[in-house]
C-alpha positions as a Markdown table, in Angstrom:
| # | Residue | x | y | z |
|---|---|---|---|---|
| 1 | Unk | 21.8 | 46.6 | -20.6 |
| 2 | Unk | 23.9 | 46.9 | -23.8 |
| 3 | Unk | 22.2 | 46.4 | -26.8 |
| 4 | Unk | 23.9 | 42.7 | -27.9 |
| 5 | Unk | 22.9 | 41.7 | -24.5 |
| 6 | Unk | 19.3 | 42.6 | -25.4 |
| 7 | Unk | 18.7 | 41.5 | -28.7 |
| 8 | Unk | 19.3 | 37.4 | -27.8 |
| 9 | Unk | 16.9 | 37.9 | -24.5 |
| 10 | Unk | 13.9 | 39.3 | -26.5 |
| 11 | Unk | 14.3 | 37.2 | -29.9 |
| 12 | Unk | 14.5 | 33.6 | -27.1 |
| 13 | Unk | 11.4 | 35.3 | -25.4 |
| 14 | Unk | 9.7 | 35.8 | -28.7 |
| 15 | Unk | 10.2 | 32.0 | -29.6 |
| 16 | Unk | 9.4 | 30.7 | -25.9 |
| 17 | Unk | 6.2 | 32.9 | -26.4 |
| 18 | Unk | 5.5 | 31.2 | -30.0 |
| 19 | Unk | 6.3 | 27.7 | -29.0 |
| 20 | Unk | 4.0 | 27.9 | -25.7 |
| 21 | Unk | 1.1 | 29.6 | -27.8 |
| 22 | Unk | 1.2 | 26.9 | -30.6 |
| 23 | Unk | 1.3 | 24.2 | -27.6 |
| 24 | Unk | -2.1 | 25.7 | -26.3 |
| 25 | Unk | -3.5 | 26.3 | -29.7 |
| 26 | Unk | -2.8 | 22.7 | -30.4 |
| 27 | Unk | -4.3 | 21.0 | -27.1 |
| 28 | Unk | -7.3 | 23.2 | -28.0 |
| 29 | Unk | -7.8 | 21.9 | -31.2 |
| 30 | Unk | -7.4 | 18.0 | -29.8 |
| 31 | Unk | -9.9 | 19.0 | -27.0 |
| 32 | Unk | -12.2 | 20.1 | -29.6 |
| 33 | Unk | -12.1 | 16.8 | -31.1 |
| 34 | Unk | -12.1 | 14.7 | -28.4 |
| 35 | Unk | -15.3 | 16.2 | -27.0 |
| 36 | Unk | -17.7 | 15.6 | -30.6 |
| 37 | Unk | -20.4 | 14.3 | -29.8 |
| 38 | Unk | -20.4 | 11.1 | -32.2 |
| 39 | Unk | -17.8 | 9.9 | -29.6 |
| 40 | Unk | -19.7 | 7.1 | -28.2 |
| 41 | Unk | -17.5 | 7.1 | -24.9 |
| 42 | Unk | -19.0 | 7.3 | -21.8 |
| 43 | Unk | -22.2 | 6.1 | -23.6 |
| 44 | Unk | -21.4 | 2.6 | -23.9 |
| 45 | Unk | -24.1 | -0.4 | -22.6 |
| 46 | Unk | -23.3 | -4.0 | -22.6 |
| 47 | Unk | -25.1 | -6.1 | -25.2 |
| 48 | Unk | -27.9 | -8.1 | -23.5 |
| 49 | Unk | -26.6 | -11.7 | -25.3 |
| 50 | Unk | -23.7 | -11.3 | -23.4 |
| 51 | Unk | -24.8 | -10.7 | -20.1 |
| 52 | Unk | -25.8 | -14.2 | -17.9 |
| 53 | Unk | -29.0 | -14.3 | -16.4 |
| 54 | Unk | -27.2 | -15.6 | -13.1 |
| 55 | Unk | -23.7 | -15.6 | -12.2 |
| 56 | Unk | -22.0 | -18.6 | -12.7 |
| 57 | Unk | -20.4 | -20.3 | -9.3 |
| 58 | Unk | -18.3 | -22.6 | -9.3 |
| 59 | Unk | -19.1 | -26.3 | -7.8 |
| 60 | Unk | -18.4 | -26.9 | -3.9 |
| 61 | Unk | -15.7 | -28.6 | -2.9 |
| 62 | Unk | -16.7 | -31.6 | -0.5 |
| 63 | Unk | -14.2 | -32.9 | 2.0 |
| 64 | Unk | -14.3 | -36.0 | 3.5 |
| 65 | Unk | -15.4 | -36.2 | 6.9 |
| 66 | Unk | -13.4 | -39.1 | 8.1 |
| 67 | Unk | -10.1 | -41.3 | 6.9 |
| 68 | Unk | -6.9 | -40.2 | 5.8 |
| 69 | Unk | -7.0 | -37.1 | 3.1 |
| 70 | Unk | -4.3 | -38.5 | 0.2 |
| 71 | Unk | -3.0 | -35.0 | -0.5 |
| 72 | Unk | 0.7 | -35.4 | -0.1 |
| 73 | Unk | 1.2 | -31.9 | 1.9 |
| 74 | Unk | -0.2 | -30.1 | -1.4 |
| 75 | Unk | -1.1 | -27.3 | 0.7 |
| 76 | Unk | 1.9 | -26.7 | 2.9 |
């Protein structure tokens, strides 16, 4: 390979080599500060005030047993 014909390949592999290193310097750096340990993720506990005691059901519905049910086809 001619010279001119070198020069463009190794300065584009130069800045393909610079660009990926500062992409896996930087995700370092954010890992780094994603895992400190004040992050109270994955640590979380649900206050006890807002917790009920029992879960809350809603009432039964009663249908009648006999007669004509005025519901007008509601559920066809």
């Amino acid at each position: 390979m001619s010279e001119r014909r070198l020069r463009p390949l190794l300065v584009a592999a130069l800045l393909l080599g610079a660009a990926t290193a500062a992409a896996v310097a930087l995700n370092l750096l954010l890992l780094g500060r994603a895992s400190a340990g004040n992050d109270p993720v994955g640590q979380l506990r649900p206050r006890i005030a807002s917790v009920p005691a029992q879960p809350v059901t809603p009432a039964a519905t009663v249908l009648p047993t006999h007669g004509r049910i005025d519901n007008e086809g509601a559920d066809d």
